[in-house]
C-alpha positions as CSV (number, residue, x, y, z in Angstrom):
1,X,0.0,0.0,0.0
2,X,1.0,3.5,-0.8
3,X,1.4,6.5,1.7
4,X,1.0,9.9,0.6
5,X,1.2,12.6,2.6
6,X,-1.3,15.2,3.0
7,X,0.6,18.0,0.6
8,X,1.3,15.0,-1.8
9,X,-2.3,14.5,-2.0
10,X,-3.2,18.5,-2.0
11,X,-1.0,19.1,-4.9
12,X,-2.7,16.7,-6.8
13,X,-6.2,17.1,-6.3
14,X,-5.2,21.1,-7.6
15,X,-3.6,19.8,-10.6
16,X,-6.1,17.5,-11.4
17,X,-9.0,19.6,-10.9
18,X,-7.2,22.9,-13.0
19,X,-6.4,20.8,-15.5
20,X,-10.5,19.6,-15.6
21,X,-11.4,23.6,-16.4
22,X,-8.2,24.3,-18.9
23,X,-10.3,22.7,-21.9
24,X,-10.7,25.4,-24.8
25,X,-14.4,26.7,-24.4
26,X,-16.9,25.7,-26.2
27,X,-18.7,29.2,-27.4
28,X,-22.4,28.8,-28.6
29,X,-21.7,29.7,-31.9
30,X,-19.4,26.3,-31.9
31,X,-21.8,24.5,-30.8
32,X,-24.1,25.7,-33.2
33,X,-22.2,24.4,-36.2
34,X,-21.1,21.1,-34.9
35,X,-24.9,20.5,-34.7
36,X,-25.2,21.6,-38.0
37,X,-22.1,19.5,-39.5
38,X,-24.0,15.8,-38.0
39,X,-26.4,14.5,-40.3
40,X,-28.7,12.2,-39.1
41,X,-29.2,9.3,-41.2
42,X,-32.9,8.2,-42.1
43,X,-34.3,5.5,-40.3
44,X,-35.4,2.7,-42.0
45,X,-39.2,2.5,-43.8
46,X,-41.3,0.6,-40.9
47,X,-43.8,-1.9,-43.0
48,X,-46.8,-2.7,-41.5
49,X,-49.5,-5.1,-42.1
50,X,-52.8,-5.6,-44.2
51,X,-55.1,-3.1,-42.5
52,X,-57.4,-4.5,-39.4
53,X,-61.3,-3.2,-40.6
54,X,-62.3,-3.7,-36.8
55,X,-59.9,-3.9,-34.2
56,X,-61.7,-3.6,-31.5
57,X,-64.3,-6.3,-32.5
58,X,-61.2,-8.4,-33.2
59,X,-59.6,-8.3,-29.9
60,X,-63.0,-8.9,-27.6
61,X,-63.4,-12.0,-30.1
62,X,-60.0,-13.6,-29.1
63,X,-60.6,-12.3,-25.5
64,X,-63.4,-14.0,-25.4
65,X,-61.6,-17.6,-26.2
66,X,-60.2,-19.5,-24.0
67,X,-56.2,-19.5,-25.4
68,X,-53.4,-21.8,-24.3
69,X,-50.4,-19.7,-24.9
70,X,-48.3,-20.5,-26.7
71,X,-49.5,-24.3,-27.1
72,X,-47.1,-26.5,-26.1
73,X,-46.1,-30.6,-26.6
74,X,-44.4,-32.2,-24.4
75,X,-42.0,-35.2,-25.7
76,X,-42.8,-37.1,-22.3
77,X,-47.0,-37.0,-22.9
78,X,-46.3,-38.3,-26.6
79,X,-43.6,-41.5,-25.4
80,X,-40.6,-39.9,-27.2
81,X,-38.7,-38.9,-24.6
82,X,-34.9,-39.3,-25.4
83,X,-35.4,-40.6,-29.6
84,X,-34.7,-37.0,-31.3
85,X,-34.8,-38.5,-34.4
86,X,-39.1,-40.0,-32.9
87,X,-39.6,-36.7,-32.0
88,X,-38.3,-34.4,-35.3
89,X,-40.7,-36.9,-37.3
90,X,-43.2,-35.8,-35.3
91,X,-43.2,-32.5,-35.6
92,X,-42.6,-32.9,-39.4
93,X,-45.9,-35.3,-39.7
94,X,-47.8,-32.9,-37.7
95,X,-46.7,-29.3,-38.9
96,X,-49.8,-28.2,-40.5
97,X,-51.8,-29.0,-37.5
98,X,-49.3,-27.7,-35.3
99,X,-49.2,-24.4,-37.1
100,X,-52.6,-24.3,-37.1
101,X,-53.1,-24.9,-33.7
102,X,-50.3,-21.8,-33.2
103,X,-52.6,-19.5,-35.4
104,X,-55.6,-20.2,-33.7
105,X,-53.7,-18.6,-30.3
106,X,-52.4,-15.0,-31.9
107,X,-49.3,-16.7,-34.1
108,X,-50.3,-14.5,-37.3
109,X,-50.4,-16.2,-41.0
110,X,-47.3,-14.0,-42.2
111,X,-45.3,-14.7,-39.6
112,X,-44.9,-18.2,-40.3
């Protein structure tokens, strides 16, 4: 461990802290033209979706039904606990219902 003593430590601190405020100034006139110099690039187009006629309708509709979010299979309930390659043909024998079933709780169309 390192001792200082108190002038040490006194000196410093002034040097430190002078040398904090020495910076040339910014005037506002600087400032003015550095703003000036940034361009901000444009951001990118957002796209949004086919247009909802109702929304309000829509959404007490599917508040209405009772949704299992997100629905979920479990290996264990189906016996393939353990055979990947059981459980991959699974999933491919059964996409369209599984999609379907996703769609039916929020998943939209487009996003699949």
């Amino acid at each position: 461990m390192v001792k200082f003593a108190a002038t040490s430590l006194a000196l410093a601190l002034s040097l430190s802290t002078t040398s904090a405020f020495t910076s040339t100034p910014v005037t506002p006139y600087t400032q003015r033209t550095a703003l000036k110099a940034v361009e901000t690039p444009l951001a990118p187009l957002t796209q949004w979706g086919s247009p909802i006629p109702n929304i309000l309708s829509s959404q007490e509709e599917m508040k209405s039904k009772p949704l299992e979010f997100a629905p979920t299979i479990s290996a264990s309930d189906l016996g393939l606990t353990g055979n990947a390659a059981e459980q991959l043909e699974y999933v491919r024998a059964n996409k369209n219902d599984i999609k379907q079933r996703m769609v039916d709780c929020g998943a939209g169309e487009d996003s699949m």
